[in-house]
C-alpha positions as a Markdown table, in Angstrom:
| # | Residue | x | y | z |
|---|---|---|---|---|
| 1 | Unk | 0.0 | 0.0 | 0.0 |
| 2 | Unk | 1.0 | 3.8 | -1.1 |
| 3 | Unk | 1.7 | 5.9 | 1.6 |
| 4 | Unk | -0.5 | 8.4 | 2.3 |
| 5 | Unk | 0.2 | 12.3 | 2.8 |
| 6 | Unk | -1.4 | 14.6 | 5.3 |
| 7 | Unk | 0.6 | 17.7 | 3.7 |
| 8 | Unk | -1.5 | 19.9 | 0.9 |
| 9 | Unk | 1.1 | 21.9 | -0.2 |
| 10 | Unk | 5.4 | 22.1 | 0.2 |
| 11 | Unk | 7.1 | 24.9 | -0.5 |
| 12 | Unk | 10.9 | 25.5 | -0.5 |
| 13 | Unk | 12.0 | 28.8 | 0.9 |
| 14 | Unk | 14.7 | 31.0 | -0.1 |
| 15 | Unk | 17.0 | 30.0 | 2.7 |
| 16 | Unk | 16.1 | 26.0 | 1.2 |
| 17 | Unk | 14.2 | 25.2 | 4.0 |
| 18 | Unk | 11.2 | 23.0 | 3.4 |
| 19 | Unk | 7.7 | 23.9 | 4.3 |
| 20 | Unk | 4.9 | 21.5 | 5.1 |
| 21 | Unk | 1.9 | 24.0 | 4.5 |
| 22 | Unk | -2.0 | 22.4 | 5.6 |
| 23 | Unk | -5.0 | 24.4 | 4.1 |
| 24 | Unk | -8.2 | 24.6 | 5.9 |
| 25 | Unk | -11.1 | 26.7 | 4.2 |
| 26 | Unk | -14.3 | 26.9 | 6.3 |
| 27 | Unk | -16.9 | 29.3 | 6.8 |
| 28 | Unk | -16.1 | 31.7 | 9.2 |
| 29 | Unk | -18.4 | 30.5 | 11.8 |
| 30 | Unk | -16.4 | 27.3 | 12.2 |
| 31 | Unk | -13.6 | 26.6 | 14.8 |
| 32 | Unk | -10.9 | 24.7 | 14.1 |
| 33 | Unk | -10.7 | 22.0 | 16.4 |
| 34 | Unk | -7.3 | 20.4 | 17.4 |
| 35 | Unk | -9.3 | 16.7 | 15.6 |
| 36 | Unk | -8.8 | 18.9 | 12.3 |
| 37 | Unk | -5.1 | 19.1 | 12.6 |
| 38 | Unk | -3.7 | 16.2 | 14.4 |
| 39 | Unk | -2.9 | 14.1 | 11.1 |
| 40 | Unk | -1.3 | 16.9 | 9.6 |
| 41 | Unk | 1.2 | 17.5 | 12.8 |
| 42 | Unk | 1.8 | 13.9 | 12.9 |
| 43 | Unk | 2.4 | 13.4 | 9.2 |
| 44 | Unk | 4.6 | 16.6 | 8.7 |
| 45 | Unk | 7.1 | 15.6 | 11.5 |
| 46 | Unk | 9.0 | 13.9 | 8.6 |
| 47 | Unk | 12.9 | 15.6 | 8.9 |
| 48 | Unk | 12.7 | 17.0 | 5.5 |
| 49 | Unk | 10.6 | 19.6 | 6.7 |
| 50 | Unk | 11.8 | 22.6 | 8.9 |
| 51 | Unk | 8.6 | 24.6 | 9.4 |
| 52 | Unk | 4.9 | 24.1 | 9.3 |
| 53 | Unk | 2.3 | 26.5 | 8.8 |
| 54 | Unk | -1.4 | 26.1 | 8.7 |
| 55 | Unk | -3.3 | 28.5 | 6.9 |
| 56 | Unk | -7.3 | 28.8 | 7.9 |
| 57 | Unk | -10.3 | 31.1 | 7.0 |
| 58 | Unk | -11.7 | 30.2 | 10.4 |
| 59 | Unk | -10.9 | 30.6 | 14.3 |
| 60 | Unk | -9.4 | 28.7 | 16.0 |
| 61 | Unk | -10.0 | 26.6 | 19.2 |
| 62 | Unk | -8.4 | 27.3 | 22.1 |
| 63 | Unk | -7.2 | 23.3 | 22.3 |
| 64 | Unk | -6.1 | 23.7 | 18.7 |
| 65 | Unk | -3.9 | 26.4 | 19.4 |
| 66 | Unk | -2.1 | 24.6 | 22.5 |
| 67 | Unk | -1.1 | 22.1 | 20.4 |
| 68 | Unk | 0.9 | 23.8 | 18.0 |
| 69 | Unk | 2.7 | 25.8 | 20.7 |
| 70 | Unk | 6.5 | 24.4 | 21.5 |
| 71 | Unk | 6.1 | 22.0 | 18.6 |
| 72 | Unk | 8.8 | 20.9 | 16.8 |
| 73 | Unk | 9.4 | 21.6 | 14.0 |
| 74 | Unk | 7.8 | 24.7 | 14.3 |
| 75 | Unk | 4.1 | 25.6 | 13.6 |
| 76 | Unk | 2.9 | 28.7 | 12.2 |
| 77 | Unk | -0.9 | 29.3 | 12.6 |
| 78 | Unk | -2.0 | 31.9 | 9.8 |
| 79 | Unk | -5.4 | 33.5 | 9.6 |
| 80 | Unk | -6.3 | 34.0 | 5.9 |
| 81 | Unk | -9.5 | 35.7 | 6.8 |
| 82 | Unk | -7.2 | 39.1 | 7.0 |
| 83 | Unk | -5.9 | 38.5 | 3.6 |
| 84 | Unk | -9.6 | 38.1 | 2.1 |
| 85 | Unk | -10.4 | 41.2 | 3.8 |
| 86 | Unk | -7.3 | 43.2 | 2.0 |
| 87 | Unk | -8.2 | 41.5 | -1.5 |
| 88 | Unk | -12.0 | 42.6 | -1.2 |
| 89 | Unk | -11.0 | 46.3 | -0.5 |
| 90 | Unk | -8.2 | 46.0 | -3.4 |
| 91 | Unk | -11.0 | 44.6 | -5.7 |
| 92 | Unk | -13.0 | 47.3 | -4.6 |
| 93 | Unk | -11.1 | 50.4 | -4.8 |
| 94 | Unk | -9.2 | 48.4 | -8.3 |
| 95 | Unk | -13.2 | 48.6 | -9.5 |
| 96 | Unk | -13.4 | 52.0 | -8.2 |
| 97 | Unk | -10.7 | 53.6 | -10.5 |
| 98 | Unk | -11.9 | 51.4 | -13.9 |
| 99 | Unk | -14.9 | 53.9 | -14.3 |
């Protein structure tokens, strides 16, 4: 049997360092729970990988959070609902100055 991947996306930074990167795109209502991410912080502990982010449109529970602090490799937690926010106004104001 195949093995099986918990990682979305990998990215290689500058510096060469590997990035395990999990997606999570709910409704902003939702909390993340720390049931959502446990595969993915098992699965990315492979060496290969210095840092971790997880990138969500939704809050976060406060168990969820706890579990990413002091983990190693690192975990970023990154809240893509403030990114929407700046593309709506830039697609706004870009509409704005077409007419």
């Amino acid at each position: 049997m195949a093995a099986t991947w918990v990682v979305d996306l990998v990215a290689r930074r500058t510096s060469g360092d590997w990035v395990a990167i999990q997606c999570k795109c709910y409704d902003d209502r939702h909390t993340l729970g720390k049931g959502e991410i446990d595969k993915f912080l098992g699965g990315s502990q492979h060496p290969i990988f210095r840092l971790r982010w997880i990138v969500a449109t939704c809050k976060w529970s406060p168990i969820a959070e706890r579990a990413i602090l002091n983990a190693n490799p690192q975990v970023a937690q990154i809240d893509f609902r403030q990114y929407l926010n700046r593309t709506t106004v830039a697609r706004r104001a870009f509409a704005r100055s077409r007419h």
